[in-house]
N, CA and C atoms of all chains as a GROMACS GRO file, in nm:
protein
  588
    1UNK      N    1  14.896  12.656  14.227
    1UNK     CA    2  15.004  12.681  14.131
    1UNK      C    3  14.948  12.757  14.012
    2UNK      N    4  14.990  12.895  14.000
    2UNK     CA    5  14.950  12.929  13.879
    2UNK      C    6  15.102  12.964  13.761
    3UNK      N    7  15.081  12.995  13.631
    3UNK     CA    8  15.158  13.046  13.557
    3UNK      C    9  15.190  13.194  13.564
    4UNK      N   10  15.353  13.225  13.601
    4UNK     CA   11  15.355  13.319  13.657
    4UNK      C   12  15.399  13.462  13.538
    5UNK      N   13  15.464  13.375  13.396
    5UNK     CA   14  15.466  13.401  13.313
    5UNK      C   15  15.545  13.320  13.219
    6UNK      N   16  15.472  13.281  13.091
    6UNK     CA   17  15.470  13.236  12.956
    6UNK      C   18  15.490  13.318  12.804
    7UNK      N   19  15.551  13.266  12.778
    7UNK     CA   20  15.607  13.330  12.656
    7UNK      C   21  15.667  13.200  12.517
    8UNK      N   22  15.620  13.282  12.379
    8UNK     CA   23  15.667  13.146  12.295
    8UNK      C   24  15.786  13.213  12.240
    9UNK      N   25  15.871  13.152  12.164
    9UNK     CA   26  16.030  13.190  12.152
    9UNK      C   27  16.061  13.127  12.031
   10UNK      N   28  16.152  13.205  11.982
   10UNK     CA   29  16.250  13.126  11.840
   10UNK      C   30  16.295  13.030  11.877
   11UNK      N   31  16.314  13.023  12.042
   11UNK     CA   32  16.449  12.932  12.085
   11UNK      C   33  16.427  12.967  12.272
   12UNK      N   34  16.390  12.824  12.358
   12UNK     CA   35  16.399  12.853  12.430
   12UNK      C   36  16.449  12.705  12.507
   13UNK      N   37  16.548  12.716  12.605
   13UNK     CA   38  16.559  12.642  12.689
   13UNK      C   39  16.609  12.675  12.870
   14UNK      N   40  16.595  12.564  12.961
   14UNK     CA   41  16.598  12.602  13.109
   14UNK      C   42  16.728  12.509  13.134
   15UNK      N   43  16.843  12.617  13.180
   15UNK     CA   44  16.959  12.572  13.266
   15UNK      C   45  16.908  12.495  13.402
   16UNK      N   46  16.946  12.352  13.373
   16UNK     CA   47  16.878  12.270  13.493
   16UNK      C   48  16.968  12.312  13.653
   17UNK      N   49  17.065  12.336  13.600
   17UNK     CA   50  17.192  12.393  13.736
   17UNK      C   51  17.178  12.480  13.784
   18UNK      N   52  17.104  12.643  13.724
   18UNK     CA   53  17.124  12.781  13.785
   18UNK      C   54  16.914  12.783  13.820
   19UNK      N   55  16.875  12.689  13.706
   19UNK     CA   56  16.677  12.721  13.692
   19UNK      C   57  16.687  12.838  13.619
   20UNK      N   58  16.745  12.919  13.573
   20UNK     CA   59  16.780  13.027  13.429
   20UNK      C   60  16.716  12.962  13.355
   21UNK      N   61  16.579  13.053  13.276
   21UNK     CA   62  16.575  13.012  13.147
   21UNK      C   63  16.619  13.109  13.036
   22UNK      N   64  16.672  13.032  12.964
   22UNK     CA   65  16.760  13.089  12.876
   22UNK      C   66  16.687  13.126  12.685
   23UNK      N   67  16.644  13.234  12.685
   23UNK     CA   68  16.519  13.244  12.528
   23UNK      C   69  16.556  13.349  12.434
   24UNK      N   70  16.566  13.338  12.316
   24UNK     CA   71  16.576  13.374  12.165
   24UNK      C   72  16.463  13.449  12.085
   25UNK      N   73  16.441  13.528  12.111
   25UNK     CA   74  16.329  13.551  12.037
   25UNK      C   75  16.229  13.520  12.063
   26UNK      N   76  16.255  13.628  12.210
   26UNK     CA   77  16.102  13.604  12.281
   26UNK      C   78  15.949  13.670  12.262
   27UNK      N   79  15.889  13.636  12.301
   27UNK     CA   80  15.756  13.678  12.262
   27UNK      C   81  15.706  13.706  12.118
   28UNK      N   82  15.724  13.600  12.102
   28UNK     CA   83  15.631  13.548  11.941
   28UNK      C   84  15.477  13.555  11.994
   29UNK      N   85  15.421  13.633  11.915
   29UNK     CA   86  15.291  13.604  11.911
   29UNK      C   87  15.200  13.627  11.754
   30UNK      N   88  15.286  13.660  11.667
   30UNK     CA   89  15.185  13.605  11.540
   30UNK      C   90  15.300  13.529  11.473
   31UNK      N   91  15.252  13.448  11.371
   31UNK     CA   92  15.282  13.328  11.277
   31UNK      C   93  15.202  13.365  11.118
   32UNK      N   94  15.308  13.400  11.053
   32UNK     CA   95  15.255  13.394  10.902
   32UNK      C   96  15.256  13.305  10.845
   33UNK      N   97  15.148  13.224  10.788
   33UNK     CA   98  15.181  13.087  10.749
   33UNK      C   99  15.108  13.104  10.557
   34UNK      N  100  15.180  12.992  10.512
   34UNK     CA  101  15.188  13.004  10.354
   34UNK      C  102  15.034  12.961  10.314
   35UNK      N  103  15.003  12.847  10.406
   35UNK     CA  104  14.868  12.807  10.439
   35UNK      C  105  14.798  12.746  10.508
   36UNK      N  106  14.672  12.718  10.478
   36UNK     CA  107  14.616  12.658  10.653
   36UNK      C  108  14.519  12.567  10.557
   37UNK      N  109  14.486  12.435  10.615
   37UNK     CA  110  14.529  12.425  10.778
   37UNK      C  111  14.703  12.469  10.779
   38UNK      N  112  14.787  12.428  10.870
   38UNK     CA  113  14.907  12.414  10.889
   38UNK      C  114  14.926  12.350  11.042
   39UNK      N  115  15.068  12.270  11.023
   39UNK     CA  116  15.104  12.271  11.176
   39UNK      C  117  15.229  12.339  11.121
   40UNK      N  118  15.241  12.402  11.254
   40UNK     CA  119  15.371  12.470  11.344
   40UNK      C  120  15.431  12.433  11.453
   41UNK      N  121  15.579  12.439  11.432
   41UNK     CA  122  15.642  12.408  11.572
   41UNK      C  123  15.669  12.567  11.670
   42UNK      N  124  15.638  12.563  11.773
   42UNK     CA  125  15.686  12.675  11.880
   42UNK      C  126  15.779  12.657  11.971
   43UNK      N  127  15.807  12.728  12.053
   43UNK     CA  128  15.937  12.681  12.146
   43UNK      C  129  15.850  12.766  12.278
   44UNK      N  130  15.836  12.747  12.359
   44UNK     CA  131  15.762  12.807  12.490
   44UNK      C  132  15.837  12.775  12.616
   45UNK      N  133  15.819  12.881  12.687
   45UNK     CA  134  15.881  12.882  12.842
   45UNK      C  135  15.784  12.911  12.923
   46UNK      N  136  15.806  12.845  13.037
   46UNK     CA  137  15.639  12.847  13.192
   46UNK      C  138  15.777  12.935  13.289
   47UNK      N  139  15.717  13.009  13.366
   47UNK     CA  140  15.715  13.026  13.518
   47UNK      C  141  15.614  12.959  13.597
   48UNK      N  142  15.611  12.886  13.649
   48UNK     CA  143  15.508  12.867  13.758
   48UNK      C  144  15.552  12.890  13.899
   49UNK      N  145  15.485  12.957  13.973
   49UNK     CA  146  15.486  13.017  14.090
   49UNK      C  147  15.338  12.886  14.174
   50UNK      N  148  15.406  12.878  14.301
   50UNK     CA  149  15.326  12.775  14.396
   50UNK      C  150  15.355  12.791  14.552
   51UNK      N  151  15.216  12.814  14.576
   51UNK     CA  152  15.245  12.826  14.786
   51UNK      C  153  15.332  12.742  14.858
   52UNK      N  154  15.385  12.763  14.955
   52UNK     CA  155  15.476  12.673  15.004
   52UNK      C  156  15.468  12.564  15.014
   53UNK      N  157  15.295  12.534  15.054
   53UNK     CA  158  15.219  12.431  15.132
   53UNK      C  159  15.233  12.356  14.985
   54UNK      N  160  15.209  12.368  14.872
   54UNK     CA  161  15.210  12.288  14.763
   54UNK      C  162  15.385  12.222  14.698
   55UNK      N  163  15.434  12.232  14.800
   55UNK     CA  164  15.590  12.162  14.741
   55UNK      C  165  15.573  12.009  14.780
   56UNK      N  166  15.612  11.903  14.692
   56UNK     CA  167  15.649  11.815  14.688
   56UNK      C  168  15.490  11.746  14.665
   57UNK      N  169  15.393  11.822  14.608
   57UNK     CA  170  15.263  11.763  14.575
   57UNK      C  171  15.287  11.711  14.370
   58UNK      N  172  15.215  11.577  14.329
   58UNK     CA  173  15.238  11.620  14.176
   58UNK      C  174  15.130  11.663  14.152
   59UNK      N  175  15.196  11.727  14.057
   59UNK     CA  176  15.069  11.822  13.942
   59UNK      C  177  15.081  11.798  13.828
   60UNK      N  178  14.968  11.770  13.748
   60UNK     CA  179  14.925  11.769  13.644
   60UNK      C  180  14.919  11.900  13.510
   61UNK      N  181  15.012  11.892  13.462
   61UNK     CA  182  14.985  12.028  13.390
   61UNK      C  183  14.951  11.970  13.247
   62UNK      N  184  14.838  12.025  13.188
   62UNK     CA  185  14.795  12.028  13.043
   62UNK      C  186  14.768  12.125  12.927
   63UNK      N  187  14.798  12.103  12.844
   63UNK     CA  188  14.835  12.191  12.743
   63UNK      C  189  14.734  12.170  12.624
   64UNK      N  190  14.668  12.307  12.580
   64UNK     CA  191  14.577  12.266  12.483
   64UNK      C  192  14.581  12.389  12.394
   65UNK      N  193  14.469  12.338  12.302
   65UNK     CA  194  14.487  12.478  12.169
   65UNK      C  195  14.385  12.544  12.175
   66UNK      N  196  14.319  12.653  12.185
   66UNK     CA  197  14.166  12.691  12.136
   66UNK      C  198  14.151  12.732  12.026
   67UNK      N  199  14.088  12.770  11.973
   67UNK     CA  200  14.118  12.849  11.772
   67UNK      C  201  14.029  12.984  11.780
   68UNK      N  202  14.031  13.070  11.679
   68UNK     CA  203  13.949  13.205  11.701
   68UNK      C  204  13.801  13.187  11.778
   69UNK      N  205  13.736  13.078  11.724
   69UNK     CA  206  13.589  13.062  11.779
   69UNK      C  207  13.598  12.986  11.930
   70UNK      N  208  13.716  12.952  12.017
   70UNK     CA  209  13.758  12.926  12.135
   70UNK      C  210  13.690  12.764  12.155
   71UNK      N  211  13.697  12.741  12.039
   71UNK     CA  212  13.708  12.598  12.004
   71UNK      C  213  13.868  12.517  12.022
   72UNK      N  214  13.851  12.360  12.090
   72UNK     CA  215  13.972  12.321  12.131
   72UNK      C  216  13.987  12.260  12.010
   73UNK      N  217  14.125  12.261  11.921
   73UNK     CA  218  14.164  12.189  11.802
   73UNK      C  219  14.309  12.070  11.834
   74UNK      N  220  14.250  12.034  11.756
   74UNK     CA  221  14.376  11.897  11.777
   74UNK      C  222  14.393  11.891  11.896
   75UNK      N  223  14.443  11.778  12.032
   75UNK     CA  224  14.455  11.693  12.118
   75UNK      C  225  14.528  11.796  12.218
   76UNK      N  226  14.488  11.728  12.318
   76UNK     CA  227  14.568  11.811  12.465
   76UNK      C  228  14.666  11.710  12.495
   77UNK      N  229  14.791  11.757  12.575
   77UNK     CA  230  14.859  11.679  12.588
   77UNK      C  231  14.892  11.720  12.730
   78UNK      N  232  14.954  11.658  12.798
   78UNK     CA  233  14.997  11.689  12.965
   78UNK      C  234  15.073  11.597  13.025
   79UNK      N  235  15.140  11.632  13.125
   79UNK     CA  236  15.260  11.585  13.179
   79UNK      C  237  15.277  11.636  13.335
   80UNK      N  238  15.356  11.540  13.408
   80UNK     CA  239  15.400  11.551  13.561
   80UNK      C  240  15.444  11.644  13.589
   81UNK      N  241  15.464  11.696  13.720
   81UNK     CA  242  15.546  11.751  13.767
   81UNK      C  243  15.542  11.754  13.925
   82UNK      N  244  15.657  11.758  13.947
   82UNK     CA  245  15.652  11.760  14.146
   82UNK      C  246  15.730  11.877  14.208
   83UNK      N  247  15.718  11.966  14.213
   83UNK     CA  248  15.779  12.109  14.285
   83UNK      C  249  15.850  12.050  14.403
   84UNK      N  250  16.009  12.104  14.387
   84UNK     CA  251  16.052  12.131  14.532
   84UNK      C  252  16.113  12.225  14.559
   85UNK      N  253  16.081  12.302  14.674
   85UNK     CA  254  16.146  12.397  14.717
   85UNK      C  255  16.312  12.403  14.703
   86UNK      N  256  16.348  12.495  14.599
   86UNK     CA  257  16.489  12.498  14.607
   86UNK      C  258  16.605  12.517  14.674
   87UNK      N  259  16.754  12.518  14.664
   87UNK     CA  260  16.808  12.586  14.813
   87UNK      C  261  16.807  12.679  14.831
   88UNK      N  262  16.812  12.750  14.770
   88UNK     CA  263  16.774  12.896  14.782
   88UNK      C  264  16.665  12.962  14.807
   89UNK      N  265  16.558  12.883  14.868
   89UNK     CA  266  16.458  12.937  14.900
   89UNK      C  267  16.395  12.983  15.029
   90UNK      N  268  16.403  13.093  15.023
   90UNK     CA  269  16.344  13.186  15.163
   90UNK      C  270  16.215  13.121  15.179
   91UNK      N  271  16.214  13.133  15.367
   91UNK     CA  272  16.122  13.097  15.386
   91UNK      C  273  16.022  13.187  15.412
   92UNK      N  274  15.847  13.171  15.320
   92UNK     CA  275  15.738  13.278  15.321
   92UNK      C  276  15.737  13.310  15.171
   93UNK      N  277  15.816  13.231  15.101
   93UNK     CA  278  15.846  13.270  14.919
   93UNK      C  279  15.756  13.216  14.876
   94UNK      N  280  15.757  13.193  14.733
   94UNK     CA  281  15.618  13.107  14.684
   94UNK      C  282  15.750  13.059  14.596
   95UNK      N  283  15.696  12.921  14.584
   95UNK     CA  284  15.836  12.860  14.522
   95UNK      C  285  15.781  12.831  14.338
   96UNK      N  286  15.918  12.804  14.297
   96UNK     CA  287  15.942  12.834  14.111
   96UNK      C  288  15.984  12.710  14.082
   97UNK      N  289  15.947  12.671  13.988
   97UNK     CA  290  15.984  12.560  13.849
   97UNK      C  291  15.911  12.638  13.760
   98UNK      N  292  16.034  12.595  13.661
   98UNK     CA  293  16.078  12.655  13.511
   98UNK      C  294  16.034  12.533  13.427
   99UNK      N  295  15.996  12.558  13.318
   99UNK     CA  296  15.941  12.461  13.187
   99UNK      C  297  16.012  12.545  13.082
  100UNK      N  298  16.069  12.453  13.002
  100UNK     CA  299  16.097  12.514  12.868
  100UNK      C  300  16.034  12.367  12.803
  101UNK      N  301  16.015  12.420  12.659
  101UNK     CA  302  15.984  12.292  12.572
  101UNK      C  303  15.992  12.354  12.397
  102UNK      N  304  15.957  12.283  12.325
  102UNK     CA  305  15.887  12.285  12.191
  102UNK      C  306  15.738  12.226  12.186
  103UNK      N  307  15.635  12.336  12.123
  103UNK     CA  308  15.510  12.252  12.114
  103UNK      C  309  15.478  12.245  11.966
  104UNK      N  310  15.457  12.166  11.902
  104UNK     CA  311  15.354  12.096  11.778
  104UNK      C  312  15.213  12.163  11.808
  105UNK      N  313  15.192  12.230  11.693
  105UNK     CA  314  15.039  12.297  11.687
  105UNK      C  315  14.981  12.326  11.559
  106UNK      N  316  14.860  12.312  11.617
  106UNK     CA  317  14.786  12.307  11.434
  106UNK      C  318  14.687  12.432  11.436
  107UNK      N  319  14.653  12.495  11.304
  107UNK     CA  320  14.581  12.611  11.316
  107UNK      C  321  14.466  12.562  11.181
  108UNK      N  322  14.343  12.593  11.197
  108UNK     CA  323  14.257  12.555  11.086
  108UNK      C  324  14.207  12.665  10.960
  109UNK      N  325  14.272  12.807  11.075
  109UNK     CA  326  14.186  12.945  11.044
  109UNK      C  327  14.255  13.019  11.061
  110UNK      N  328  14.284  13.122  11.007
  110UNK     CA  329  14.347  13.273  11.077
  110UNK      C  330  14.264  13.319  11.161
  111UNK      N  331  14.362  13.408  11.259
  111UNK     CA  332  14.289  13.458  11.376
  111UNK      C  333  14.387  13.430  11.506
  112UNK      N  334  14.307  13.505  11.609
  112UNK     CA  335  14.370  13.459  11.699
  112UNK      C  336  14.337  13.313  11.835
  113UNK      N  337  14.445  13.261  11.836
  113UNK     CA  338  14.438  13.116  11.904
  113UNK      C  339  14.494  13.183  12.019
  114UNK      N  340  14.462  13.038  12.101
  114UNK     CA  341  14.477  13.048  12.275
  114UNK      C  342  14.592  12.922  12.307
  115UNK      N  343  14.705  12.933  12.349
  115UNK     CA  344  14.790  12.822  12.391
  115UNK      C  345  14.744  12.816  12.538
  116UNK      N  346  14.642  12.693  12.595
  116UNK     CA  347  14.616  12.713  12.721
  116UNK      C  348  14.649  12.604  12.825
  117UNK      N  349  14.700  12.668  12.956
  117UNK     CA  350  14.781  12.595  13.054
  117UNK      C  351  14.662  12.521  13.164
  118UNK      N  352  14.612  12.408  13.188
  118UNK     CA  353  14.553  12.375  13.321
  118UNK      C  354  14.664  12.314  13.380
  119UNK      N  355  14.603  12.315  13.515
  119UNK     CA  356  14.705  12.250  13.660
  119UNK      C  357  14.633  12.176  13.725
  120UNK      N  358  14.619  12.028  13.742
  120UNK     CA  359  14.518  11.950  13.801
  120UNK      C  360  14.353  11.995  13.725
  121UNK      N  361  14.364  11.997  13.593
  121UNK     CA  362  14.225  12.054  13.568
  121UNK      C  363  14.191  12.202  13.567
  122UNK      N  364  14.303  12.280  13.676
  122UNK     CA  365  14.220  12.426  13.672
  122UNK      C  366  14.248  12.527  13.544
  123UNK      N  367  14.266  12.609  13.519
  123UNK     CA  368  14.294  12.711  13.386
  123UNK      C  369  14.431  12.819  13.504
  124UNK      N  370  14.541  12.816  13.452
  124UNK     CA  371  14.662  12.856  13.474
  124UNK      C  372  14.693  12.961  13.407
  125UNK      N  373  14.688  12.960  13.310
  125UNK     CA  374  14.754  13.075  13.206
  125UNK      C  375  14.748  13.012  13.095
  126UNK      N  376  14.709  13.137  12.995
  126UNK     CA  377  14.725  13.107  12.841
  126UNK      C  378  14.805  13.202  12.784
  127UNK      N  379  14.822  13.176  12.630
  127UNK     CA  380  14.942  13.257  12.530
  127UNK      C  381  14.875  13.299  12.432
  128UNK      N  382  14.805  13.382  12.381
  128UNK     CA  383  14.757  13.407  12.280
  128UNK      C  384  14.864  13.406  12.162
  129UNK      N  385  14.771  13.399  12.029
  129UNK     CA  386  14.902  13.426  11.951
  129UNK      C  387  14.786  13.408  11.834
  130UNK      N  388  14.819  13.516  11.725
  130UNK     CA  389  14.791  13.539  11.611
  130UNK      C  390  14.804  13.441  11.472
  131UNK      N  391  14.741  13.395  11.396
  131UNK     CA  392  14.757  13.263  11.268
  131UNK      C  393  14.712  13.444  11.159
  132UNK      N  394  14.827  13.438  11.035
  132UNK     CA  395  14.790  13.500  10.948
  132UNK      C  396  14.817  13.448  10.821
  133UNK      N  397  14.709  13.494  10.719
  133UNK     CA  398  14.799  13.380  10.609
  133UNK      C  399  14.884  13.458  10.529
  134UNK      N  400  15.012  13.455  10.519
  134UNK     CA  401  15.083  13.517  10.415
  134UNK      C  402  15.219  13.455  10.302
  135UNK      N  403  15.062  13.441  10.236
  135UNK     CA  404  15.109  13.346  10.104
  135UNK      C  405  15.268  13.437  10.026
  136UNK      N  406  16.148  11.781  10.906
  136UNK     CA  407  16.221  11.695  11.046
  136UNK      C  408  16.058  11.721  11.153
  137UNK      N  409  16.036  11.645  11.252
  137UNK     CA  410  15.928  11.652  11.317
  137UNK      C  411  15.984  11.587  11.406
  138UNK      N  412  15.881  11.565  11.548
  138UNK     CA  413  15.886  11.485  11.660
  138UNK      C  414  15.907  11.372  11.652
  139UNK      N  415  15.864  11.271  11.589
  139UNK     CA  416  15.920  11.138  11.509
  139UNK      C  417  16.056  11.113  11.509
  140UNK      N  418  16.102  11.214  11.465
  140UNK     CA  419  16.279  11.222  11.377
  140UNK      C  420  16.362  11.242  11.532
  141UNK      N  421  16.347  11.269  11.640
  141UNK     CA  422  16.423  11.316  11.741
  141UNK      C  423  16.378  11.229  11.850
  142UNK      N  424  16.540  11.151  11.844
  142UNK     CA  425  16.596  11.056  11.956
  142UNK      C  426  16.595  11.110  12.092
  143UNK      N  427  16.498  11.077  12.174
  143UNK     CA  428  16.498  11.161  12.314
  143UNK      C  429  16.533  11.058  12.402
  144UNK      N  430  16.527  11.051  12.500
  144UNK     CA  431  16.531  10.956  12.607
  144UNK      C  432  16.432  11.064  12.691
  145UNK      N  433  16.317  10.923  12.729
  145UNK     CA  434  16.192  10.957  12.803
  145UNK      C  435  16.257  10.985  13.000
  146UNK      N  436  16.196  11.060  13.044
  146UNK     CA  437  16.207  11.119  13.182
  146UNK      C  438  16.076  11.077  13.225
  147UNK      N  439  16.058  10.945  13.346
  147UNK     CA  440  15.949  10.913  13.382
  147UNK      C  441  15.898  11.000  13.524
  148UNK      N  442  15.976  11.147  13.563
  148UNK     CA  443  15.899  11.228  13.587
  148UNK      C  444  16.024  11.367  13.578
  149UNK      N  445  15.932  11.475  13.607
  149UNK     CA  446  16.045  11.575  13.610
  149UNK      C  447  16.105  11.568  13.771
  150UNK      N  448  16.262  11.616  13.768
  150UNK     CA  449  16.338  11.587  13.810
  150UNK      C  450  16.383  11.737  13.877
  151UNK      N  451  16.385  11.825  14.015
  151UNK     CA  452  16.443  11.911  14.063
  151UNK      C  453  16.314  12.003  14.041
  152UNK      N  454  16.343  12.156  13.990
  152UNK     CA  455  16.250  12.251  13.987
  152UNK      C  456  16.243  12.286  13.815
  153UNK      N  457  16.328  12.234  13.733
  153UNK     CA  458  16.324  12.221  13.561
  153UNK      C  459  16.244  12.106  13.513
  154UNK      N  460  16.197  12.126  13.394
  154UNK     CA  461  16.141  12.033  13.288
  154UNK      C  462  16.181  12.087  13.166
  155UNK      N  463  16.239  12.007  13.080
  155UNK     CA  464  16.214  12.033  12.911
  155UNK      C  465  16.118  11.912  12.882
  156UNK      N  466  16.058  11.999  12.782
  156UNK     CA  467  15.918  11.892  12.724
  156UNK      C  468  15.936  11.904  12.588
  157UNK      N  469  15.879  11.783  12.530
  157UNK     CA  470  15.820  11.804  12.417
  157UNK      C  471  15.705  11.759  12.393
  158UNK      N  472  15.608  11.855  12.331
  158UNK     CA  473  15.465  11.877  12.342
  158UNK      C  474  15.404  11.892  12.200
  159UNK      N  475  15.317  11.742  12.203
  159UNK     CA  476  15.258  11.716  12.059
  159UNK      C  477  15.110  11.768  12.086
  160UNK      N  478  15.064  11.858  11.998
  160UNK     CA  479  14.907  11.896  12.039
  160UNK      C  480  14.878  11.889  11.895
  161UNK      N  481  14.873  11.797  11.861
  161UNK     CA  482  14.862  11.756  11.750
  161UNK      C  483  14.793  11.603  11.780
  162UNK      N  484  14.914  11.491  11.799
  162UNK     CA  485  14.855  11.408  11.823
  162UNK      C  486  14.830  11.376  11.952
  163UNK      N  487  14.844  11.511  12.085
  163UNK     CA  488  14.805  11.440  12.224
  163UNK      C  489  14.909  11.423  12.333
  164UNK      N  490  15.017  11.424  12.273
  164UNK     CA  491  15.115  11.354  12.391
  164UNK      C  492  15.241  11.460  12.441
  165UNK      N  493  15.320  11.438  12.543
  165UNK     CA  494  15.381  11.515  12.557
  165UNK      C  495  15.524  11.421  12.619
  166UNK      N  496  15.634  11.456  12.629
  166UNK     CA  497  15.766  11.352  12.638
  166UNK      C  498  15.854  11.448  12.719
  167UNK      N  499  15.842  11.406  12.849
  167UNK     CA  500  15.933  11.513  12.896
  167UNK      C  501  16.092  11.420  12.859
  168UNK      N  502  16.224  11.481  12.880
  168UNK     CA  503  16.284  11.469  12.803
  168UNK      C  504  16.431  11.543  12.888
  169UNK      N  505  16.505  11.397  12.894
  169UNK     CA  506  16.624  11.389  13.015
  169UNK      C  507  16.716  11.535  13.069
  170UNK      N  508  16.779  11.511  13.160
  170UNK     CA  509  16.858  11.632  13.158
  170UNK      C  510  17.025  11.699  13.067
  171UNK      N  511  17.027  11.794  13.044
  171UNK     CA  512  17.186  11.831  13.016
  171UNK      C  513  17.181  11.863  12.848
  172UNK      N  514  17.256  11.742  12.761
  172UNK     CA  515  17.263  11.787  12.637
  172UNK      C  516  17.197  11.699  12.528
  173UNK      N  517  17.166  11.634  12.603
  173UNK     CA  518  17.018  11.533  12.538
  173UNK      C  519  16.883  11.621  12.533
  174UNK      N  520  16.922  11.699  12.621
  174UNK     CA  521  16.727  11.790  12.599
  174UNK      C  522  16.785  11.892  12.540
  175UNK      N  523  16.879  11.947  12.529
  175UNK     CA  524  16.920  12.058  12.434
  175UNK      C  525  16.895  12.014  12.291
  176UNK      N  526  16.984  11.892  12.246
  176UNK     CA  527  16.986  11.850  12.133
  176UNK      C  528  16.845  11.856  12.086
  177UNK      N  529  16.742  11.775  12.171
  177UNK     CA  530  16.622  11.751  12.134
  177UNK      C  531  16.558  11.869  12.120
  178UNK      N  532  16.535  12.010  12.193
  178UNK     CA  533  16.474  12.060  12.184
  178UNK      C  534  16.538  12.152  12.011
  179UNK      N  535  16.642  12.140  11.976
  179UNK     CA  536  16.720  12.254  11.876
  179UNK      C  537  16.678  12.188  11.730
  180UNK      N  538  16.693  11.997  11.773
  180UNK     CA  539  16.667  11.957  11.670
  180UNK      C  540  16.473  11.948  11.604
  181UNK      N  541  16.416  11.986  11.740
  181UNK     CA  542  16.257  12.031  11.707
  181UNK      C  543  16.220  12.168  11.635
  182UNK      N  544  16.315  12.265  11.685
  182UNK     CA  545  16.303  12.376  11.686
  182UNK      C  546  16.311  12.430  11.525
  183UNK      N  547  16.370  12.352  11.415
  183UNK     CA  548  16.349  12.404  11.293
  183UNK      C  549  16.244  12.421  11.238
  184UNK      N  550  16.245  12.543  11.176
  184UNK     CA  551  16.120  12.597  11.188
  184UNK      C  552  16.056  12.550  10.982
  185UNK      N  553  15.946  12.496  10.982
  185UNK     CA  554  15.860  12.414  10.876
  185UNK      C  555  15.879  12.524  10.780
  186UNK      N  556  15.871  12.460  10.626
  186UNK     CA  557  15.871  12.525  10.515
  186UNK      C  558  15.685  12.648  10.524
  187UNK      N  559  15.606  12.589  10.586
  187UNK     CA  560  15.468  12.614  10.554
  187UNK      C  561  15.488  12.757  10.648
  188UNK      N  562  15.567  12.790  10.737
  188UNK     CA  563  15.534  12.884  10.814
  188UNK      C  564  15.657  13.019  10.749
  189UNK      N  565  15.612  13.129  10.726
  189UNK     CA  566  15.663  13.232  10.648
  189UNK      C  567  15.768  13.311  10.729
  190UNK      N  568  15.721  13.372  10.880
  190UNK     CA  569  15.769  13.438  10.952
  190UNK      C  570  15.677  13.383  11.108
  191UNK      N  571  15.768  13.445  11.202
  191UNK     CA  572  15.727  13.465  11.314
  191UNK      C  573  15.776  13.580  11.398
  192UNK      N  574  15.656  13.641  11.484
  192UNK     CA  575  15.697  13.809  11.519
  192UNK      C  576  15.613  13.849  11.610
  193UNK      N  577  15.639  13.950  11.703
  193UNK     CA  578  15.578  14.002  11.796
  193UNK      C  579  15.445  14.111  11.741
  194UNK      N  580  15.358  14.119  11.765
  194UNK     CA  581  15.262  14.207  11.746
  194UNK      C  582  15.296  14.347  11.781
  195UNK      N  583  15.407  14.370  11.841
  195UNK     CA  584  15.486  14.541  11.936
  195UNK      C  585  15.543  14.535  11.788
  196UNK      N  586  15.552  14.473  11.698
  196UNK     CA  587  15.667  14.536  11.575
  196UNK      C  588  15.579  14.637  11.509
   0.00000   0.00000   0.00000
């Protein structure tokens, strides 16, 4: 299972009925902040794309911060998930679940940070995104 | 307003091929977070954005 594409948003959420995710002001990637440290709230959306053979396995997905020096700051957090092939799914596809959320994040430094995705441990995809200070 | 302040009802796993989360990397934890207009609410009422942060913007601007 990797991340097939990620993006952070003014505003993002996933229609549980159509799997549409639905986003506002997409692709945020710098943050002017008054000062630092600081936390910030983000709004982020996953694609994850997964082989057939991996439907109905759970996975572990975790979420962490790195900071300019690719140092991990403040706590990882992670959560379930169990893929199932949808009805609409051809067979020979690589099958989709959608994540929308809000994440809590802290920055110590300007520069650029890493929003990074593991899956059972492995490295999935990350989000870069810019900390500037503008007082 | 913060994660604290927002009444969720916990999802003890995700449910179909969707998840809404809410994701503390701060203190660690993450709450996935029921279906329909309970995870809307939750996610809109997270979504205000903190006095400390000035702007937010694409680097293409």
């Amino acid at each position: 299972m990797k991340v097939a594409f990620g993006v952070l948003a003014r505003y993002a959420e996933v229609d549980e009925d159509s799997g549409l995710i639905n986003v506002t002001g997409g692709g945020v990637d710098v943050f002017g902040v008054t000062r630092l440290p600081v936390e910030l709230y983000t709004r982020f959306v996953l694609q994850l794309r997964y082989p057939e053979s991996e439907a109905g396995q759970l996975r572990r997905v975790t979420m962490q911060v790195r900071d300019p020096q690719l140092k991990i700051i403040g706590e990882a957090a992670a959560f379930e998930i169990t893929p199932t092939l949808g009805q609409y799914h051809a067979s020979g596809w690589q099958g989709i679940f959608a994540v929308a959320g809000t994440a809590r994040l802290m920055a110590d430094s300007p520069g650029v940070h890493s929003l990074e995705f593991r899956i059972d441990g492995n490295l999935a995809g990350d989000i870069p995104y810019h900390v500037v200070e503008a007082p | 307003m913060g994660f604290e302040d927002v009444a969720v009802q916990e999802a003890s796993t995700a449910r179909g091929n969707t998840l809404t989360v809410l994701v503390d990397l701060v203190e660690g934890r993450a709450q996935p977070v029921e279906r329909g207009q309970l995870a809307r609410d939750a996610l809109r009422a997270a979504s205000l954005k903190p006095d400390n942060v000035r702007f937010e913007a694409s680097s293409a601007a």
